[in-house]
N, C-alpha and C positions, 0 to 999 in steps of 0.2 A: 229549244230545237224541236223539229218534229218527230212526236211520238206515232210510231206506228203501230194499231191495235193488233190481238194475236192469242191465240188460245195458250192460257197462263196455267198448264197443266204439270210444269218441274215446281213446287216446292223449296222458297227464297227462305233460308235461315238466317236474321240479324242476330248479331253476337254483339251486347251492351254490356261492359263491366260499369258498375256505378261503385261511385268513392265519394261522400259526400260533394255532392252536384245536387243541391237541392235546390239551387234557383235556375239549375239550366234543364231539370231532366226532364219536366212536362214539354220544352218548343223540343228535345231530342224526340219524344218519344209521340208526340202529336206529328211532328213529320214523318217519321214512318210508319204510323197506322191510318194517314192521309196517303198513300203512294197508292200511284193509278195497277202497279203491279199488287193482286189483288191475294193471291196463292201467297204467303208471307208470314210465318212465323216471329216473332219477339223472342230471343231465348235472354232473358234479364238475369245477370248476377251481381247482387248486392253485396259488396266485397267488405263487409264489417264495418258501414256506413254508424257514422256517428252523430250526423244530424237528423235532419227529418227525411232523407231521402226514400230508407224504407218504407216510412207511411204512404208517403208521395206512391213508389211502388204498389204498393199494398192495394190500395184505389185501384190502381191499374188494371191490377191482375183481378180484382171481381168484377168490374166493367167489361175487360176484353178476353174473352178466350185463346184469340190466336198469343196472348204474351206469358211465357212461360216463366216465372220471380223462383230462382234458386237464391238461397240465402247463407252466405259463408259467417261462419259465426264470428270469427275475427278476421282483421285484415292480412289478406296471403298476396297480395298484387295483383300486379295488371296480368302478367304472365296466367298464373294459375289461376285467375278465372275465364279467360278465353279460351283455356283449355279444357276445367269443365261445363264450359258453353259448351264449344265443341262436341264432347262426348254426348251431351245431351240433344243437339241439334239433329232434326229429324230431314232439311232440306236437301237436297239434289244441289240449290245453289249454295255458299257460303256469304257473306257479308257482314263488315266490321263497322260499329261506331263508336264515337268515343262517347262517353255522357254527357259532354259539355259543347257538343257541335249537331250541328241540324244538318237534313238536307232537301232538295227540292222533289216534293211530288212525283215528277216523274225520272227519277234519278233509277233506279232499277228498272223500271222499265224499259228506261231507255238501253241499259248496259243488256240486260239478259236480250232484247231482243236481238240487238248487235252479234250477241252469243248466240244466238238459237241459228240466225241466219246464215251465219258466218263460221260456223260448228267450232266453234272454240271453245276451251277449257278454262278462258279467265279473262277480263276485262277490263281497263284500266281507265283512267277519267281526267279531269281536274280538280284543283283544291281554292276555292274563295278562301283566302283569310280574313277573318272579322277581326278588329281589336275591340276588349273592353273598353277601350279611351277613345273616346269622340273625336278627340282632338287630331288622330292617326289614322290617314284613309285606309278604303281594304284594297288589297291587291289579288292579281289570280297568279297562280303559279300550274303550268301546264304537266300535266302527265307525261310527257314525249314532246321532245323537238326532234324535227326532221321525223323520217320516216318511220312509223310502226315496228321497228325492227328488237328482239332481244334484247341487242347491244344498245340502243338506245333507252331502252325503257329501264335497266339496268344504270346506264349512264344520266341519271334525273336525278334531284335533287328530292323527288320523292318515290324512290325505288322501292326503300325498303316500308312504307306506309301499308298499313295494310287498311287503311279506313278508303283510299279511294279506289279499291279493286272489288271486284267480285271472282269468285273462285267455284270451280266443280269439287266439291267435297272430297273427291278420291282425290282431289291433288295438295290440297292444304291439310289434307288429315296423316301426307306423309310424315307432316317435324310439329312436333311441340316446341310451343313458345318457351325461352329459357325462364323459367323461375328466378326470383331475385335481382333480376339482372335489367337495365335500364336497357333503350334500345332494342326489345327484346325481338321487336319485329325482323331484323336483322337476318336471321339463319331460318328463318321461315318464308318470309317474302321472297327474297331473293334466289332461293334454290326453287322454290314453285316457279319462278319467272322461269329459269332455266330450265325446266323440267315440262314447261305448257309444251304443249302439241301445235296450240294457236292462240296467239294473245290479240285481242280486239282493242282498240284505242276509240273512245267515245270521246271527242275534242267539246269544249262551253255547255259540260256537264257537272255542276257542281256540287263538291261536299262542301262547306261552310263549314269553317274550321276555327274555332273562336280561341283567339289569342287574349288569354286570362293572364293578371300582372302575377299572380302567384305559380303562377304552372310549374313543371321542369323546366321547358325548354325557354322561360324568359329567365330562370334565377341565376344566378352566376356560376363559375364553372367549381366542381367540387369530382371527387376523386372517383364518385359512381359515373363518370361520364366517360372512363378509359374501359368502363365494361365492354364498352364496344370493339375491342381488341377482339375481345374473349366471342364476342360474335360474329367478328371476318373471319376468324380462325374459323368457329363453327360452319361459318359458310360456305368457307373453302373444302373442308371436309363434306362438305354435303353434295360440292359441285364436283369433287374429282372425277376426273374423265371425264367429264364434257365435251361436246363439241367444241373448239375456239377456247377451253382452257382457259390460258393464259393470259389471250383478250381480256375476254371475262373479268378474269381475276385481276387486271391490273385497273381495269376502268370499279371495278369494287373498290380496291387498296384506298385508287385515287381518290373515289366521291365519301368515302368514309372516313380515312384517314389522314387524306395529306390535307385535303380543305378542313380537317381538323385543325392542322398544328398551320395551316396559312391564313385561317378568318376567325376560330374562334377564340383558341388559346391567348392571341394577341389581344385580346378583348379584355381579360384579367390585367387591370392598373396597378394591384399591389406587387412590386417587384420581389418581392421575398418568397412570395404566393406563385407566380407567375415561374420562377428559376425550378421551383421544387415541382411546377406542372410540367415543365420541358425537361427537366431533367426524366421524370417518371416517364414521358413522353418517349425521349430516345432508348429507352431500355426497353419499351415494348412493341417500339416499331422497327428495329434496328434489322432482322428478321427480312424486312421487307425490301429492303434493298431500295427505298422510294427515289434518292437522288436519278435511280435507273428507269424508272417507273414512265413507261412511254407516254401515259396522259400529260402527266407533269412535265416531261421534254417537251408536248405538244403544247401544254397550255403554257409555260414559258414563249415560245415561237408567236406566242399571241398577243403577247405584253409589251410595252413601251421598250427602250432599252432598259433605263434607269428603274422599272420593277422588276423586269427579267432580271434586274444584279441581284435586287433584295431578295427578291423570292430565292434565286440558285443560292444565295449566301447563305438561306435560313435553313434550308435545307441542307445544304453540305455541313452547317453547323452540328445542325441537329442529329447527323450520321456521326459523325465526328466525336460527340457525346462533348460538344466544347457549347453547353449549354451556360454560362456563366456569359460570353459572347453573342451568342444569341439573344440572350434577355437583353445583352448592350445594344443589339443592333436591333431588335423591337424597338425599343426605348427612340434611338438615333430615326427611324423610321419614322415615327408617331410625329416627332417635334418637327421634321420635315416637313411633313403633313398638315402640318396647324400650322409653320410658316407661311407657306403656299397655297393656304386655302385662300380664295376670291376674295378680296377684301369687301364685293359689294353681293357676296351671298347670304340672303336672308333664309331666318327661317324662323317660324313661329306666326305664322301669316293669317291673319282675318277679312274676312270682310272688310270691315272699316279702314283696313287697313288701304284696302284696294280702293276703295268709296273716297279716302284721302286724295291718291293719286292720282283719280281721276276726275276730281277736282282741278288739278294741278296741272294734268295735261289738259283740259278745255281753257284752260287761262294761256297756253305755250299760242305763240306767233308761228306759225307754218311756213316754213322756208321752198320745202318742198313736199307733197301730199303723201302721204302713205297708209298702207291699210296694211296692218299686222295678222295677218293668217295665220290661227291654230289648227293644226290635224290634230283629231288627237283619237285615240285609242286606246283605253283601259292605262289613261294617265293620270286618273283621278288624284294617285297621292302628287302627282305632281304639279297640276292645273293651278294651285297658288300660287306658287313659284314663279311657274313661267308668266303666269300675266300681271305679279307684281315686278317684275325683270323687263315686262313690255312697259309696264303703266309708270316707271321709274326712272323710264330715256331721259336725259338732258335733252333729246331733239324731239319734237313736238309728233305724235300718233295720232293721223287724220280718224283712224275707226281702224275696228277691232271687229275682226270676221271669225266667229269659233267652229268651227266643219266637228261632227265625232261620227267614224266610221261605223257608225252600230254596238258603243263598248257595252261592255256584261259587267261593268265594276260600279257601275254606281255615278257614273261619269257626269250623265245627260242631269241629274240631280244637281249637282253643283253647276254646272253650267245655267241651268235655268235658275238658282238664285241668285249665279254673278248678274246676269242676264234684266233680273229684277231691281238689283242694288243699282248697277253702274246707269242701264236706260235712262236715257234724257241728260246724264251727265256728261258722255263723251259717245259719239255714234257706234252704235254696237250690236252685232245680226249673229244670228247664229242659225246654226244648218244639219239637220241631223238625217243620216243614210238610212231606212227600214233594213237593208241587208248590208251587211261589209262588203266592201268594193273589190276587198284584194288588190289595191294596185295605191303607193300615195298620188301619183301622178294624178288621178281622178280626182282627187283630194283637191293635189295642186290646181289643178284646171278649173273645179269650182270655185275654188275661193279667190283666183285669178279674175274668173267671170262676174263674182260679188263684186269685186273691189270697186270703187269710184276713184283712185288714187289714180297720182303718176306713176308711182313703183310701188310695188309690193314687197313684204318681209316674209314669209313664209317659218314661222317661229313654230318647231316643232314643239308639241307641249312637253318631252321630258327634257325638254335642254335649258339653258340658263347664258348670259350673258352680262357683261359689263353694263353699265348705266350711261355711258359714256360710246358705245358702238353706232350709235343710228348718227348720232350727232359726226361720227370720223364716218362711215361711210357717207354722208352727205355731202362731206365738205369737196369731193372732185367732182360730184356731180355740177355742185355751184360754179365751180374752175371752168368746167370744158362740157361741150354739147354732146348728144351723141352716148352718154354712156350707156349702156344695158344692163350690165351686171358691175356692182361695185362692191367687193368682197373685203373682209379681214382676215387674219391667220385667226386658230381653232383651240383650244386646249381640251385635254379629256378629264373628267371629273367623274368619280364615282356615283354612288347613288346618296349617299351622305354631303354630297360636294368635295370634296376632297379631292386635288390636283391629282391628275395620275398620269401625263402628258403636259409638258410646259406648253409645245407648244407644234403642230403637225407640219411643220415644215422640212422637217430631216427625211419626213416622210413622204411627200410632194416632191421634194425636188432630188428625182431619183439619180437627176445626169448630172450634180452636184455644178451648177450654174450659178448659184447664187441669186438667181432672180429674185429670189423673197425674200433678201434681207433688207431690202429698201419698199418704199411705196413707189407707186409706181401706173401710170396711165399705158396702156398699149390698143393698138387696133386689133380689135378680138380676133379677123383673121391672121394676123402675126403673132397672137399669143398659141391660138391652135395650130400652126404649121411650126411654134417652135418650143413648145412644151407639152401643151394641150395634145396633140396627136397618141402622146405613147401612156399617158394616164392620167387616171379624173384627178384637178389638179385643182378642186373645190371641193374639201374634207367634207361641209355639211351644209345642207342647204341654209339653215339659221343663220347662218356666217352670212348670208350676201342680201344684197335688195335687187332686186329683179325687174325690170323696166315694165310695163304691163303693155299689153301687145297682145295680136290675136294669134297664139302659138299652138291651134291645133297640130297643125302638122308636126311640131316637135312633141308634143305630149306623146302623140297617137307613136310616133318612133321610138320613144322611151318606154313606152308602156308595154313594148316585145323583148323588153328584158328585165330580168329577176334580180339579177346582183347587180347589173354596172349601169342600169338605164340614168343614172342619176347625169353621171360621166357625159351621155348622148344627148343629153338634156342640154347641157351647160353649153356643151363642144357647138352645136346647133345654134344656141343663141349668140354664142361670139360673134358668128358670121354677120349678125344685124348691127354691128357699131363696134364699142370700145368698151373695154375693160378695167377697170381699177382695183387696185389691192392696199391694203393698208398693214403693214409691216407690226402686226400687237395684235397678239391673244385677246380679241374681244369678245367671241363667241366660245363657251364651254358647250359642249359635244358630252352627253350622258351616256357612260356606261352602265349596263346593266347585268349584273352577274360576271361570272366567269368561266362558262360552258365555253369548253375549244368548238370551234366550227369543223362540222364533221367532214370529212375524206370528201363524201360525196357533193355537198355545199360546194368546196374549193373546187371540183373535177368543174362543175356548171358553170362557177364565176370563170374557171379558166376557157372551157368553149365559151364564154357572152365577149370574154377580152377579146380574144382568135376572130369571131366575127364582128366582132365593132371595127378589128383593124383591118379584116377584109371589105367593108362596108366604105372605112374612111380612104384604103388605099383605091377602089373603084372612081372613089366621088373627086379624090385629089393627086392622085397617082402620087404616092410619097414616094421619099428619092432613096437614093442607094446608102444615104448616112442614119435615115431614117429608118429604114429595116431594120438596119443593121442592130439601132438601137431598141428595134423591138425584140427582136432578135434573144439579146442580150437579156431584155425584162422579163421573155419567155422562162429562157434557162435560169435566172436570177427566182421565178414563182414555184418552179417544176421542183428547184432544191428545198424553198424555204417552206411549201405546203407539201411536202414529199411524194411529189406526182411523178417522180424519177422512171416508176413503171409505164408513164405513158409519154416516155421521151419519142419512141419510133411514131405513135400517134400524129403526135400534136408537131413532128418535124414534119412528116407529109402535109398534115394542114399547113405546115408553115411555108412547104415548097407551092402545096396549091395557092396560097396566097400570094408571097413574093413571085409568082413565075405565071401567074394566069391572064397576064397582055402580053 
């Protein structure tokens, strides 16, 4: 990002505990005495290092002046040397590293000037994760979704981190870290968040965070990991009387405690192991009342039906203290799980592997042309995947167009060795953006523009599909003339693979029609005047092959909406011919985490709905059976995303809509 220069006259204190990190602590400790923020302190504690790290140290500290080597004689923790870092820290600003993670040159610079400009008390960023193992790409995980708010920064999966923030010293020298105590970030970070004046958000600024196979948080779950108990309480006590309270406090409970006992707990296989973790489990959170817990009623609302059972059941279990059942209904869960996983999901994918395939598909006979379209964006760990899933059709892939909107992971690297490998074996171009577009649809339109094909696939890179999809959407095109879009039903899978949606049709077919339980050919504008009108009725773009055509004017239409432009997309190319659908989960649709989408998100998707139906009722004048069912899916959105307060709103939009001819 760009750095902007600036008299560097506040005083940046880094706080480094070292714990035997003797092979990582020179790249920590060479990136921050490389940082373009120049005013910067090192305050180093050697926490009763038992390798060579304090030599390594040692060096240091006669080299460079600005790094200050406090030396604890034996090891007291993590807690109690960032605490006396702290005392010893002489800076205006605060800043945390771990020993075993780097970060980029202008990584405080960038955040204090944000802070200077912006008069705020603390800053907040992203986190790069690195793995030791090559073999595991890196991912980013953002500081803030949706907007810069409290409650959002709070609501992150990295809230309580104190390594990707920066801090004004009067505000993190109000709480000492717990001593002893794992997590210990917890009742420090989190009451500082609550307590800033102004918190700054620095977006594709990164700490590199290096996921080591020995660490805490890769080893298995062990009984220091319920400390975290003992730090919402602390937290809560810190934050009493707050503004929003209660908020606060339940969006805390939720991101520490219940995604405790819903992702990680289940992770323990030994079930003997596993009864005496839930058991312990319900005894210390019982207090909390979580089955009540508004995130988790929100993040249920968000779930298929059939995980919204597991999850309520695990949780009612676990209120219930009928923890002997819950371990059952883990167990029942898992085996599900591995029933239903894709039988044609790979994973352990090389090179050669894709080098094979694409051997494979330049020997396939071409029935009909197509160019498979990757967008991809910070899909690094997933880019194997998806193009051994293209390179593995039973139906023949004319060329392979890769588009990457500008990623920050590592992306455009693998892409220019598949690039290397696969060239001259099967036609293959790739396309890379100098800035992010913001919009797929630009995405879509250039790799539409690349194509040489008769129809296009537009394969997003984190999704995955059957080996066996191109070859059934092909087979109507061959039938009948005229098609445009020829689609399959969708299933959703985690990030692991693992089924989490059989299959998107319960979900589609909201007027309970039946239309999708058979294949089926229809004239696109009878499928939009008698399903398509009231919702997007195409789960995911991967799912369909798309006729290629000069469709600016539909891009440029979709491209004026955030949430449903996909919807105006589809609904728009119907009107050019005929449609097909194929009644089988062929296309897996990746989910990614399980952040509820926030209040504000839903309020926007529900004005984009409101005017796509004022737009479509203009362009077709829909009929009185037709409102009626919009009607319906109004009041049906207003309940299920609890928009009930903007019932008088959104009825006037709805009388300016039905009553404006």
């Amino acid at each position: 990002m760009k750095v902007v220069k600036r008299m560097q006259n506040k005083k940046l204190s880094v706080i480094i505990a070292v714990y035997n990190t003797e092979q990582y602590i020179k790249k920590c400790l060479d990136s921050l005495l490389h940082q373009t923020y120049q005013n910067i302190e090192l305050v180093v504690v050697n926490d009763g290092s038992t390798d060579s790290s304090l030599t390594i140290l040692n060096e240091y500290a006669t080299r460079y002046d600005k790094l200050i080597l406090i030396n604890n004689e034996k090891n007291r923790g993590l807690s109690y040397s960032r605490n006396i870092g702290l005392e010893k820290a002489t800076g205006f600003y605060i800043g945390y590293i771990d020993s075993d993670d780097y970060v980029e040159e202008h990584y405080y610079e960038n955040m204090i000037q944000k802070m200077e400009t912006e008069q705020a008390d603390m800053a907040i960023t992203d986190i790069k994760v690195v793995y030791e193992d090559a073999s595991m790409p890196d991912y980013i995980t953002k500081g803030c979704e949706g907007k810069p708010t409290k409650l959002n920064f709070i609501y992150n999966g990295l809230a309580a981190s104190a390594c990707n923030k920066v801090f004004q010293k009067s505000l993190i020298a109000k709480y000492k870290f717990a001593e002893g105590k794992v997590n210990e970030d917890l009742a420090v970070i989190l009451p500082a968040i609550v307590s800033a004046k102004k918190i700054v958000y620095v977006p594709d600024n990164f700490y590199y965070y290096i996921q080591r196979n020995g660490s805490i948080q890769n080893s298995g779950f062990s009984n220091k990991r319920f400390d975290i108990f003992y730090g919402v309480d602390l937290t809560l006590e810190r934050i009493k009387g707050c503004k929003n309270y209660q908020e606060i406090a339940d969006a805390i409970i939720y991101m520490q405690l219940i995604t405790l006992l819903i992702y990680v707990i289940p992770k323990e296989k030994n079930l003997i192991k596993r009864y005496k973790i839930l058991h312990k489990y319900s005894q210390l959170a019982s207090k909390y009342h979580i089955n009540q817990n508004q995130y988790f009623i929100a993040f249920l609302n968000e779930q298929g039906k059939k995980k919204s059972i597991y999850y309520k059941m695990l949780i009612q279990l676990n209120c219930m203290h009928m923890n002997f059942f819950s371990n059952c209904l883990i167990l029942l869960y898992d085996i599900a799980r591995y029933l239903l996983k894709p039988k044609d999901f790979k994973t352990d994918i090389c090179l050669q592997d894709l080098k094979k395939l694409a051997y494979h598909q330049s020997r396939k006979k071409e029935k009909v042309s197509i160019t498979a379209i990757i967008p991809n964006y910070n899909y690094k760990r997933f880019l194997y995947q998806r193009l051994y899933s293209i390179l593995y059709q039973t139906e023949k892939v004319s060329e392979l167009v890769i588009l990457d909107d500008d990623s920050t992971d590592g992306s455009r690297e693998l892409i220019d060795e598949v690039i290397k490998t696969l060239d001259g074996i099967i036609p293959i171009q790739k396309c890379y953006n100098n800035k992010n577009s913001g919009s797929p649809f630009k995405q879509w339109e250039k790799g539409m523009h690349l194509s040489k094909s008769q129809y296009v696939w537009i394969a997003e890179a984190d999704d995955y599909c059957s080996k066996h999809m191109l070859k059934k959407l092909v087979k109507p095109i061959l039938k009948e003339d005229g098609i445009v879009i020829s689609y399959a039903d969708t299933a959703f899978i985690d990030i692991a693979g693992n089924k989490l949606i059989a299959s998107i049709v319960p979900e589609i077919d909201i007027q309970k029609t039946g239309h999708w339980n058979r294949n089926y050919i229809n004239d696109g504008k009878e499928e939009f005047k008698r399903y398509t009108y009231l919702n997007c009725t195409i789960a995911n773009v991967s799912s369909a092959l798309i006729k290629k055509d000069d469709y600016k004017k539909e891009f440029a239409t979709a491209g004026q909406y955030h949430q449903a432009g996909d919807w105006v997309f589809y609904a728009n190319i119907m009107q050019k011919g005929k449609i097909a659908y194929t009644a089988q989960p062929l296309n897996w649709y990746r989910i990614h985490g399980d952040n509820v989408t926030s209040t504000t998100r839903k309020e926007k998707h529900m004005e984009e709905i409101q005017k796509i139906h004022q737009f479509y009722n203009e362009m077709y004048e829909l009929d009185v059976i037709q409102k009626e069912q919009i009607r319906k899916r109004y009041a049906f959105l207003e309940k299920a995303w609890k928009l009930e307060v903007k019932n008088e709103k959104n009825n006037k939009k709805n009388n300016t809509l039905f009553h404006s001819k």
